[in-house]
C-alpha positions in Angstrom: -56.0 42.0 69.2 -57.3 38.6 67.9 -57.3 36.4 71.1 -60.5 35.4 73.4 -60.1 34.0 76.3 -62.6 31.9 78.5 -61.8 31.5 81.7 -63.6 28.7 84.5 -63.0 28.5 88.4 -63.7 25.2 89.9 -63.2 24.2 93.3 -59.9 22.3 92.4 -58.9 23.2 88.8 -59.1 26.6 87.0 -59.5 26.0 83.5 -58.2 28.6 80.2 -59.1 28.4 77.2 -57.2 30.6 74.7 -58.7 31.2 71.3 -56.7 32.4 68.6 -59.9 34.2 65.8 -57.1 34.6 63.1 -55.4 30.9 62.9 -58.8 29.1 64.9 -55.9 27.2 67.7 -57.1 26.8 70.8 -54.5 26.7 74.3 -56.0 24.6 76.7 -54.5 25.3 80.6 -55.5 23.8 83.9 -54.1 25.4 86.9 -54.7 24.8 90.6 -57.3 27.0 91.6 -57.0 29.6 94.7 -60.0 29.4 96.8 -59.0 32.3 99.2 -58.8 34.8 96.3 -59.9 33.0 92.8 -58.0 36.0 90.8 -54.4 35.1 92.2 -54.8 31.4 90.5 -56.6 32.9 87.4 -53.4 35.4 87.1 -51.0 32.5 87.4 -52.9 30.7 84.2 -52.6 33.7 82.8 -49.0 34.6 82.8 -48.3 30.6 82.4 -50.7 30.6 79.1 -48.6 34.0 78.0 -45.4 31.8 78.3 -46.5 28.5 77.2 -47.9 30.2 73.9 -45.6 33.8 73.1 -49.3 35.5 72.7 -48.7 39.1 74.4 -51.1 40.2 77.2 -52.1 43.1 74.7 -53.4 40.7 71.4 -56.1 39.4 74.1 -58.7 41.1 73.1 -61.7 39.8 75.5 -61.7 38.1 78.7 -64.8 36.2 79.8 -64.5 34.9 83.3 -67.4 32.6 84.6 -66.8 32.5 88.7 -67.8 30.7 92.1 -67.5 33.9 93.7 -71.2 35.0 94.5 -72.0 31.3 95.4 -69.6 30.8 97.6 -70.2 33.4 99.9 -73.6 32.0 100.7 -72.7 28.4 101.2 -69.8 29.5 103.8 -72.4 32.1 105.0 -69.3 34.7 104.8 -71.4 37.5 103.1 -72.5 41.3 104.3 -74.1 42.1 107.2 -77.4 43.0 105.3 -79.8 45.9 106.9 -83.8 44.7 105.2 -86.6 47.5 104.9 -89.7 46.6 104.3 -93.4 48.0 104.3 -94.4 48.1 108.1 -95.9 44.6 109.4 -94.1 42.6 107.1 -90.8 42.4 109.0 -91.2 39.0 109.4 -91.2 38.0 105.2 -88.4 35.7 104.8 -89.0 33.8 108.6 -92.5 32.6 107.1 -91.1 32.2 103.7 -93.4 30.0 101.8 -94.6 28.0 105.0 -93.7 24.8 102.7 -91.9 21.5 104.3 -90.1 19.0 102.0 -91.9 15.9 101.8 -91.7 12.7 102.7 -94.6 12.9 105.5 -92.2 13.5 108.5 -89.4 15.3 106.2 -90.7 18.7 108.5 -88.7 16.6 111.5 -85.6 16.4 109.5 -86.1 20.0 107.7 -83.0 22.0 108.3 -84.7 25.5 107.9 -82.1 28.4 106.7 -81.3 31.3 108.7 -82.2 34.5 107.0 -79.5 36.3 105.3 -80.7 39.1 106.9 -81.2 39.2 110.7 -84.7 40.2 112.3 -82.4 42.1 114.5 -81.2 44.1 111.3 -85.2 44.1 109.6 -87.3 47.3 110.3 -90.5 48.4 109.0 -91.9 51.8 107.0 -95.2 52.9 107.3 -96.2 53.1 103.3 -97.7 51.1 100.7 -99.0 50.3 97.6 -101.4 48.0 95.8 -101.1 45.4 93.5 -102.3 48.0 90.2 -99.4 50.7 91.7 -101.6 53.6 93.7 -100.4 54.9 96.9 -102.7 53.7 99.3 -100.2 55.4 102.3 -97.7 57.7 101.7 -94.2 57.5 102.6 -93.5 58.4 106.1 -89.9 59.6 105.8 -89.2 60.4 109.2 -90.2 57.1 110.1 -87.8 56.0 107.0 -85.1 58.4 108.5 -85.1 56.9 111.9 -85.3 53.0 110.3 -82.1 53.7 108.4 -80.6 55.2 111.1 -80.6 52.3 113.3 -79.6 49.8 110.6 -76.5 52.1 110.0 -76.0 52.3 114.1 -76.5 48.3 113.9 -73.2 48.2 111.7 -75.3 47.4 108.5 -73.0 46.6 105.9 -75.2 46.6 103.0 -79.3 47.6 102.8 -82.0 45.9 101.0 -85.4 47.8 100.1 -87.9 45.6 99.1 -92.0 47.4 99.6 -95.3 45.7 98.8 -95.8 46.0 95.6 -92.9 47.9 94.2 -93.1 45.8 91.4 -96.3 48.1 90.0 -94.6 51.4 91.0 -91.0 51.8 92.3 -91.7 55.2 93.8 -91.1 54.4 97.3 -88.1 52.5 97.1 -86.0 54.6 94.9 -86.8 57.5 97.9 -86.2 55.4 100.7 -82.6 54.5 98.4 -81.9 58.9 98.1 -82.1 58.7 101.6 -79.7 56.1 102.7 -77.4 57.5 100.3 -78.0 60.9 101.5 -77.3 59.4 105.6 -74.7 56.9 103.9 -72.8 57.6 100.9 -70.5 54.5 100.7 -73.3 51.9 101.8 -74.5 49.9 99.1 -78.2 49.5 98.6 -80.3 46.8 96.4 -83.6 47.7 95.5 -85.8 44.7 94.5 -87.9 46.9 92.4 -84.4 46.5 90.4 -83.5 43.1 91.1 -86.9 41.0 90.3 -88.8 43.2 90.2 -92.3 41.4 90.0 -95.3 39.9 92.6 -94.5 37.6 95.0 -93.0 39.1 98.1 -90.7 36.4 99.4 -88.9 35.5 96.5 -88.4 38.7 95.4 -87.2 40.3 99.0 -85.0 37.1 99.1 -83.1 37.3 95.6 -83.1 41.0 96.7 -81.4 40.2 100.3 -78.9 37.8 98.8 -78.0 40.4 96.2 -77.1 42.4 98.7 -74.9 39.7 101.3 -73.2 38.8 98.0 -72.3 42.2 97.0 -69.7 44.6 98.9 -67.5 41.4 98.5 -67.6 40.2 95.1 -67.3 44.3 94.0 -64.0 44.3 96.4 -63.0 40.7 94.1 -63.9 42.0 90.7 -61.9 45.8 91.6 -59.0 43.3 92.6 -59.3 41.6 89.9 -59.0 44.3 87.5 -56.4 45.9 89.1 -54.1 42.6 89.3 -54.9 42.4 85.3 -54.2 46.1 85.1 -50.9 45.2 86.7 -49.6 42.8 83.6 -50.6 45.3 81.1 -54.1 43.4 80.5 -56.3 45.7 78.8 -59.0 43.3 77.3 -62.4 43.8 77.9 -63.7 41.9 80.6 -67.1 40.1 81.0 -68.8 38.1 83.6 -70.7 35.0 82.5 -74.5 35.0 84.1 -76.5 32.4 85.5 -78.2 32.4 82.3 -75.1 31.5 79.9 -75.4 35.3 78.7 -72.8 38.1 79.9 -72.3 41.2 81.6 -69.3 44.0 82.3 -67.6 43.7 85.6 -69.7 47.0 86.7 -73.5 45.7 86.1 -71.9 41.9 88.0 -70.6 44.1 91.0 -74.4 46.2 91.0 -76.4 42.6 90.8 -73.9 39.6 92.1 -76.9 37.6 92.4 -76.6 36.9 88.6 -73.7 35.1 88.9 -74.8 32.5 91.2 -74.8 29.5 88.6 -72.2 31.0 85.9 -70.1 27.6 85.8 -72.8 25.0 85.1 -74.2 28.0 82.1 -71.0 27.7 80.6 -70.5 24.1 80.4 -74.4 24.0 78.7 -74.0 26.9 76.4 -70.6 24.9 74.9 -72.4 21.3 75.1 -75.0 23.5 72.8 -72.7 24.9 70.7 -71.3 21.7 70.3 -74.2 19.6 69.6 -75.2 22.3 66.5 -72.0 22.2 64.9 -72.7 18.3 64.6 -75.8 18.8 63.2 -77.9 17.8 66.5 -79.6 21.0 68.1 -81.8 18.9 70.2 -79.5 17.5 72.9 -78.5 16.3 76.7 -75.9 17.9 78.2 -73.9 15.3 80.6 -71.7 17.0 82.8 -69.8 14.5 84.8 -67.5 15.7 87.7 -65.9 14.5 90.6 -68.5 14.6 93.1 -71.5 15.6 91.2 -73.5 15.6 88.0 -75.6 18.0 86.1 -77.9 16.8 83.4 -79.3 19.5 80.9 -81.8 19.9 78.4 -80.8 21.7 74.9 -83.7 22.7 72.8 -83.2 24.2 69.4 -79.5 24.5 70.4 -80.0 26.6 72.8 -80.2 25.9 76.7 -83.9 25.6 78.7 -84.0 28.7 81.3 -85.6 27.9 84.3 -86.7 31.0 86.2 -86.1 29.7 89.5 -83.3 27.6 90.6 -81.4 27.4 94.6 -78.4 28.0 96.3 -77.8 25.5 99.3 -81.8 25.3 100.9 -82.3 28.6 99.5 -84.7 29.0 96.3 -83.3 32.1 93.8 -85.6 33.5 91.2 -83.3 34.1 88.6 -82.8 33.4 85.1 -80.7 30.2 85.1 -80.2 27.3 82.8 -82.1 24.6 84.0 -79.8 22.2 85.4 -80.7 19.0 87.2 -78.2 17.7 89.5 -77.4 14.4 91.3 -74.8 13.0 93.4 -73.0 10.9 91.1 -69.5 11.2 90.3 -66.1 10.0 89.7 -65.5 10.5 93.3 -68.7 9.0 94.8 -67.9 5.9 97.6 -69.9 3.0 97.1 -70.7 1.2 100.4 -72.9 -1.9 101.0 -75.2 -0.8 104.1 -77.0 -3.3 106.8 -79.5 -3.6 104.2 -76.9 -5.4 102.4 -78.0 -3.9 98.7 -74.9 -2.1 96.9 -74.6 2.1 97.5 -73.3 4.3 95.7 -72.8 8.1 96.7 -73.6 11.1 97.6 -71.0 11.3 99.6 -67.3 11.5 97.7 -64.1 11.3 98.2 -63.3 14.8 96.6 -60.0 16.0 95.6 -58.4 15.1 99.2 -58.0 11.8 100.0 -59.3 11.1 96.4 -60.1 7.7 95.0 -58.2 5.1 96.4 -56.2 4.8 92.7 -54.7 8.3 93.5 -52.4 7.0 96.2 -53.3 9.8 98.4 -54.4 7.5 101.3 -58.2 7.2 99.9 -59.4 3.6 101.1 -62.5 3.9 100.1 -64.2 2.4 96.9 -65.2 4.8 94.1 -66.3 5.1 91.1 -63.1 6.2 89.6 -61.6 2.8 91.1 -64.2 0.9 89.7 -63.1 2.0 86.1 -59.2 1.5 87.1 -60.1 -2.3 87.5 -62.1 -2.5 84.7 -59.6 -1.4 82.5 -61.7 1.5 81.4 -59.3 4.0 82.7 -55.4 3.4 81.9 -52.9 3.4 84.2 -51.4 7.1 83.0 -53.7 10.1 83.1 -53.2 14.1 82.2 -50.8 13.5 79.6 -49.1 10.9 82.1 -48.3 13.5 84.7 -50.5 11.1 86.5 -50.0 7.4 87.5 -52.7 5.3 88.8 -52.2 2.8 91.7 -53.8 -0.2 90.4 -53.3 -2.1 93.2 -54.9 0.2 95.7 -58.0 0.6 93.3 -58.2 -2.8 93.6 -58.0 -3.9 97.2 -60.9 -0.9 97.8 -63.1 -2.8 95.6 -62.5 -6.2 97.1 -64.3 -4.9 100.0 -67.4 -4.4 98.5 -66.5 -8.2 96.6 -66.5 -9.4 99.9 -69.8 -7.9 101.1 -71.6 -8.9 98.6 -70.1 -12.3 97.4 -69.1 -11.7 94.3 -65.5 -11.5 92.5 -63.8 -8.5 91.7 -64.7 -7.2 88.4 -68.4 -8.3 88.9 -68.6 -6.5 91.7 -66.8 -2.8 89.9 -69.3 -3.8 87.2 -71.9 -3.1 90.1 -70.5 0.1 91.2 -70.8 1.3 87.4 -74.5 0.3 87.1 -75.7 1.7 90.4 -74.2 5.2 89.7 -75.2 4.9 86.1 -78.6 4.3 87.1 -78.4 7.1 89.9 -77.5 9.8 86.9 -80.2 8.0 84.6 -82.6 9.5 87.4 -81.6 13.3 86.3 -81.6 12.0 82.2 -85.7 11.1 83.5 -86.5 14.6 85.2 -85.4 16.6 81.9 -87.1 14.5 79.5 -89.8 11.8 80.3 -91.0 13.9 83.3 -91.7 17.0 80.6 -93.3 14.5 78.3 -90.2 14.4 75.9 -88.5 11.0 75.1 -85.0 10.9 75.6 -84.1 8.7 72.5 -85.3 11.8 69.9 -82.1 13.7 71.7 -78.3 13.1 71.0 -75.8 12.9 74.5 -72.8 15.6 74.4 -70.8 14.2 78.0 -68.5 16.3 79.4 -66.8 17.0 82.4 -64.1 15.1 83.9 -65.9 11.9 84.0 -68.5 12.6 81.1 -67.3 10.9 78.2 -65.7 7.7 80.4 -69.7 7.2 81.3 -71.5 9.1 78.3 -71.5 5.5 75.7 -73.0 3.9 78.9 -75.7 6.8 79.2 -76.5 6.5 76.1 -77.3 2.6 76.0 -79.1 3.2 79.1 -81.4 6.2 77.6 -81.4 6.1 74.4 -79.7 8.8 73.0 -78.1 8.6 70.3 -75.3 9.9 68.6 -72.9 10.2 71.7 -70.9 13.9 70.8 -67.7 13.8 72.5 -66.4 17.3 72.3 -62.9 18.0 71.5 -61.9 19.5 74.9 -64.7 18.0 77.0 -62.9 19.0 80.3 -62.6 22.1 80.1 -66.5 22.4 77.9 -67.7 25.7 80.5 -64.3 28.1 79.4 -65.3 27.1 75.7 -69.0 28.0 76.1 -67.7 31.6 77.3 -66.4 31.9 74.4 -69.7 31.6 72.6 -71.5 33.7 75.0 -73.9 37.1 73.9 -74.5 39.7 76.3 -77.8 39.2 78.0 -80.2 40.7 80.2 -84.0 40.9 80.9 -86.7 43.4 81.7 -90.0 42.1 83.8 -93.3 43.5 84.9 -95.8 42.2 86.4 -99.2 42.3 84.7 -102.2 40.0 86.3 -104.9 39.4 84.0 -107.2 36.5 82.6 -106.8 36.9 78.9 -110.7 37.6 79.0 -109.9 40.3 80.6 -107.0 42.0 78.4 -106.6 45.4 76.1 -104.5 43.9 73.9 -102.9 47.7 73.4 -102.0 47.5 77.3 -99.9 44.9 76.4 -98.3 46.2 73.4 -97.3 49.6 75.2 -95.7 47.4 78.2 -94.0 45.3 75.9 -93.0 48.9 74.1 -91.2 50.2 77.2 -89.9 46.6 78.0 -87.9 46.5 75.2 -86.6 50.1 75.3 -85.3 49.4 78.5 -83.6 46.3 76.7 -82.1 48.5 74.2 -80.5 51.2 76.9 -79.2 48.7 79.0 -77.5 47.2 75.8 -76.6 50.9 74.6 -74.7 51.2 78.1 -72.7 47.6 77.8 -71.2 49.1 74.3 -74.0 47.0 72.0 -74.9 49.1 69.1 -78.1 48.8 67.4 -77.4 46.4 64.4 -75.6 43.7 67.2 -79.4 44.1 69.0 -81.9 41.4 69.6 -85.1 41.3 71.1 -87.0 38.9 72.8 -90.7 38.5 74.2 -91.8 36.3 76.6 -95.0 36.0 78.7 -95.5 34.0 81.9 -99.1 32.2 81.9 -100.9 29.9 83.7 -104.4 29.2 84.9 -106.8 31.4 86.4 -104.7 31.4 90.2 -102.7 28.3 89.4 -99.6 28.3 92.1 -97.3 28.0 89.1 -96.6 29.5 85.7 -94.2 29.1 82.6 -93.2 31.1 79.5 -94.1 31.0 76.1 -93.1 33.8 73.7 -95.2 36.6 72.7 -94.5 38.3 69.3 -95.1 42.5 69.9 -95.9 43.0 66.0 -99.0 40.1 65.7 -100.6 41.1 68.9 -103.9 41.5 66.9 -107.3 40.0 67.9 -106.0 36.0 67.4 -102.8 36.5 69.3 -104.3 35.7 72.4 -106.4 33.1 71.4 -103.1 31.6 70.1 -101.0 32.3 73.2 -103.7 29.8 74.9 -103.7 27.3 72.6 -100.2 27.1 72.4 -100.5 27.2 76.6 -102.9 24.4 76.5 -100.8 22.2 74.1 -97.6 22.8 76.7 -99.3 22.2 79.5 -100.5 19.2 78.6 -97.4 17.7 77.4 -95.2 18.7 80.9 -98.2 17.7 83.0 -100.1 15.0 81.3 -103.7 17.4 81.4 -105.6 20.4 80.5 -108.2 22.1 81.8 -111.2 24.4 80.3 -110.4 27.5 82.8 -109.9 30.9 82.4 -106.0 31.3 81.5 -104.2 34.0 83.1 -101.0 36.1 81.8 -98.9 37.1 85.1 -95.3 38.7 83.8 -94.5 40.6 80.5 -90.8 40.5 79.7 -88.4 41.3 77.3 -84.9 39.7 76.8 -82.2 41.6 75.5 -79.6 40.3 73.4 -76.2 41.7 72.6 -74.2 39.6 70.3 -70.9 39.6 70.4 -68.5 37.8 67.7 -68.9 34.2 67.9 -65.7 32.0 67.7 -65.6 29.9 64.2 -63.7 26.4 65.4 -62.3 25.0 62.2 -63.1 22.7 60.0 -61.3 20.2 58.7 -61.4 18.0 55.2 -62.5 14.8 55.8 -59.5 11.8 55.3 -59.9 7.9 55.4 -61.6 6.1 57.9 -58.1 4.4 59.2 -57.4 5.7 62.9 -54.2 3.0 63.4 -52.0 5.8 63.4 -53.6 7.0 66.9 -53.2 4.3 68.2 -50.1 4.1 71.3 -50.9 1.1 73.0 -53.1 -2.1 73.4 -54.5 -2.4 76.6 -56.9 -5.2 78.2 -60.7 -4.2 79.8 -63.7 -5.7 80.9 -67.0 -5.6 78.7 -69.9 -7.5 78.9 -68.8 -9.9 81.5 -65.0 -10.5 80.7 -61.7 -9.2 79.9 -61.3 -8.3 75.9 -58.2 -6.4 74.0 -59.1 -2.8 73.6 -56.6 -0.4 71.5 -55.8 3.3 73.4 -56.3 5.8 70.8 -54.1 9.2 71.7 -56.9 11.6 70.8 -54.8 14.5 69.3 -53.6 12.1 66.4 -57.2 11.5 65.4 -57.9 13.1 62.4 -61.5 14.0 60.9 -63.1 11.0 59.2 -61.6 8.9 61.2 -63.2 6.0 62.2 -63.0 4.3 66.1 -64.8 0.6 66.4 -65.4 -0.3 70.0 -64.6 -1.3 72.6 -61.3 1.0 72.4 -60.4 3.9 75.0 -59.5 7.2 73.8 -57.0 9.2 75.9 -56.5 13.1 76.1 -55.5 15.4 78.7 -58.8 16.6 80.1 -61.0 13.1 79.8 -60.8 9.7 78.7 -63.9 8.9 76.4 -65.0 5.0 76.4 -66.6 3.5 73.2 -67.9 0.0 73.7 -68.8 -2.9 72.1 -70.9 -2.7 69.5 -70.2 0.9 68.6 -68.5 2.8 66.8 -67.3 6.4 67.1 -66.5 8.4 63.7 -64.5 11.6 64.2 -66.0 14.9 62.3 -65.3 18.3 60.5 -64.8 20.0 64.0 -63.0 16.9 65.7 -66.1 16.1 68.0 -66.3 11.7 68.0 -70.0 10.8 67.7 -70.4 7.6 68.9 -73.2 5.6 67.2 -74.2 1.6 67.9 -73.6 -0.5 64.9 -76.2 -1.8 63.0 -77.5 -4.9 63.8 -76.1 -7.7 60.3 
């Protein structure tokens, strides 16, 4: 068994990547995906890789799937009906929410408030509770408990969520109230936020809690299907489910907290943009993920991904370890329109996969972005290996509209469309740098995505960032970063204190059983010791600041200075995300550890370097527009390039997952691990 293979759902393609560990080839496969059930178009991939490539089903040793599933759910509102307990009086948690409106000044008018995922209909209350340090101030009534679960189950509850004032300090209560339901109600699932998030704030943790459990009894019903149909092709690989977090987890631990899973795709794609961007000898990086109707825009650090601890689903905000993506509605498929105001639009809305772009010939009239690039030249006629033939013509006359209502000729007015949306996505490259008090030109650009690298030379010129790392299979970037994937998973408590205030031993001995909760969890995913890390992290801010971020905390130095240190070091970062500090008390408010589990990393090869002469990749000589007119570009085919080769702009490279677009006055040199860094020429 030598074989990994990476496996990403997207809403129209379903992307496999096949590593082989002994020879280092990698199988590329995009299939239609299956919205209705996502393992019936990840099956097909599979028995068409098995085909295309004679590997047997048993020499696959691991199978890491990243999956929509969870997310889906709550955007089509198709989850469990969800049955909420809480501590009596607070029934009403997630209707008040955070009493915050969206700004502008009248953006309350517009506000489309969510419904809660779990009726008040379906919400009932339990006389108990606990403070904030963890003593019962009232016992558990558990008749009243009885009767409250009783009426949720006569309600038709399909799934029941326990989430008590405080359980954070002391999960006493909840894991009761849970032996009861499953006592009254064997098969019905329960989600305990002292589980879950378990840490102070009640609305987002009885939210992440509720939505755990409206995602639940039907991703658990996907991933046993799933199994089974793998079961059913003599599949026996060991299967893991990428997290919101770029880490993984078994099937069992995703089907007991879905709610993990909510952003696994967009963790994929930044885990193999990081992977990427260290191989070429760039750990601090900007990963450029260009789709069809939208774009993600992340910030690599070290080479590894930032984790935000919050991020949302639809209006909904989810406290859960994600990587910190910033999105905007810019893609390939965005319409540019010329409103009343009679200044040139582009997106948010797209064209998707159905009509299409107007180049497609699917009956899409509409201008895009991908039709913009057609009449520049910047995207040849023939695309997925030619399986796909552009309609010129059609791209074309749907720019000519936007010509004509704005009175300019045809290619000036494509060149338009390109600017606006490049400028729109410039707007995300902003929020993950300048905004954080980082300058985007000390950070390289790894574009990927469909529509990444066509745009990424563009970005760069725009921000800054320089080299341009064009991954090898930049399409199909979230499957690789699968493959590069540990095992993850983190352990919170919450511990409110100004550091004034603190016995530094308090901390250690939290910190202690932290981590050994770290290291079971691990035990129980098959992690033994010597494949163990640990990771420390506390969140601080100032004495009752609204917000708070984490800095890590080293368990083994926690002597008298550590402290002092942790707010120096808190001082220094908030002053560089927020442009001030302030002489006030500073506050710790969660202790947590991270475990890691790491599993064996793939090892792309590397190859010698040869002669900078790339003529023999090139197939054809093509005409685009740069800079204001037409120019003779070669088309490089971008499995002939070999390492050391070296690409001088403007030229277009072709491949069957992206077309990557050097321009004038750059030049891209292929390296050891095929990526094309893209770099502008010096000035003679």
């Amino acid at each position: 068994m030598s074989s990994r293979l990476g496996i990403d759902v997207g809403g129209t393609f379903t992307d496999l990547l096949l590593f082989d560990e002994r020879s280092g080839a990698m199988r590329l496969l995009k299939t239609p995906s299956t919205p209705s059930d996502q393992s019936v178009g990840i099956l097909n991939g599979i028995q068409q890789l098995i085909e295309e490539t004679g590997v047997a089903a048993a020499d696959i040793a691991t199978l890491l799937h990243g999956t929509t599933v969870s997310t889906n759910i709550v955007l089509e509102e198709k989850g469990a009906k969800v049955g909420l307990l809480v501590t009596e009086n607070f029934e009403q948690v997630l209707h008040l929410a955070r009493s915050q409106t969206p700004g502008p000044l009248a953006g309350w008018i517009i506000m489309q408030k969510p419904d809660p995922l779990a009726d008040l209909e379906l919400t009932r209350g339990i006389r108990e509770r606990m403070n904030s340090r963890g003593d019962v101030v009232t016992p558990l009534d558990e008749a009243s408990a009885r009767k409250a679960v009783r009426e949720l189950i006569d309600l038709g509850a399909e799934a029941i969520t326990v989430s008590l004032m405080h359980s954070y300090a002391n999960p006493e209560h909840e894991k009761r109230i849970k032996a009861i339901v499953e006592e009254m109600a064997p098969e019905m699932t329960v989600s305990l936020s002292s589980e879950i998030l378990p840490e102070f704030r009640e609305y987002e943790r009885t939210l992440v809690t509720v939505m755990n459990a409206y995602v639940r009894p039907s991703m658990r019903r996907y991933l046993n299907g799933f199994e089974e149909k793998l079961h059913r092709v003599q599949f026996q690989s060991s299967v893991n489910i990428v997290r919101s977090d770029g880490g993984l987890m078994s099937v069992e631990r995703a089907s007991q907290s879905p709610v993990h899973t909510m952003m696994s795709g967009p963790a994929g794609g930044v885990s193999g943009a990081a992977f990427m961007a260290s191989l070429a000898g760039y750990p601090q990086a900007l990963g450029f993920d260009m789709g069809g109707t939208s774009t993600d825009v992340s910030l690599i650090e070290d080479g590894r991904p930032t984790i935000s601890r919050q991020t949302s689903i639809g209006y909904y905000p989810i406290k859960i370890p994600s990587v910190d993506v910033h999105s905007v509605g810019a893609g390939g498929g965005s319409i540019a329109h010329v409103p009343m105001t009679g200044a040139l639009r582009v997106g948010p809305e797209s064209a998707g996969a159905v009509p299409g772009p107007a180049c497609y010939g699917k009956g899409g009239e509409r201008p895009t972005v991908t039709d913009a690039n057609v009449v520049l030249g910047r995207l040849p006629p023939k695309l997925l290996g030619g399986k796909m033939v552009l309609d010129t013509k059609a791209a074309e006359e749907a720019v000519a509209k936007i010509a004509r209502a704005l009175s300019l000729d045809l290619h000036q007015a494509a060149q338009g469309i390109l600017d606006i949306v490049n400028e729109n996505m410039f707007g995300a490259f902003r929020l993950v740098t300048v905004q954080k008090g980082l300058d985007p030109r000390d950070f390289a650009l790894v574009p990927f995505g469909g529509a990444g690298p066509l745009h990424g030379n563009a970005m760069a010129m725009l921000a800054g960032c320089y080299p341009v790392i064009v991954p090898p299979t930049p399409g199909v970037l979230s499957a690789l970063g699968f493959l590069y994937s540990d095992v993850k998973n983190e352990f919170a408590q919450t511990f409110v204190r100004t550091i004034d205030d603190v016995d530094v031993s308090q901390i250690g001995d939290i910190l202690t059983k932290l981590g050994r909760d770290a290291r079971a969890w691990l035990r129980e995913e098959g992690i033994e010791e010597t494949r163990q890390r640990l990771n420390y992290e506390a969140d601080v801010r100032y004495f009752r600041q609204g917000y708070e971020f984490s800095l890590e905390v080293d368990p083994d130095r926690l002597g008298s200075g550590a402290l002092n240190d942790l707010a120096g070091r808190f001082g220094l970062a908030h002053e560089r995300i927020y442009g001030f500090k302030l002489d006030q008390p500073i506050e710790l408010v969660n202790l947590r550890a991270v475990g890691v589990g790491a599993v064996q990393k793939i090892s792309l090869p590397k190859f010698g370097k040869e002669g900078p002469d790339a003529a023999g990749a090139i197939v054809e000589q093509h005409r685009a527009y740069f800079e204001g007119s037409f120019t003779s570009v070669n088309i490089y085919d971008r499995a002939k390039l070999r390492a050391g080769n070296r690409i001088r702009g403007p030229a277009i490279i072709t491949q069957m997952d992206a077309t990557t677009v050097i321009h004038p006055k750059h030049t891209g040199e292929v390296d050891e691990y095929l990526s094309i860094l893209i770099r502008p020429d010096k000035a003679s």
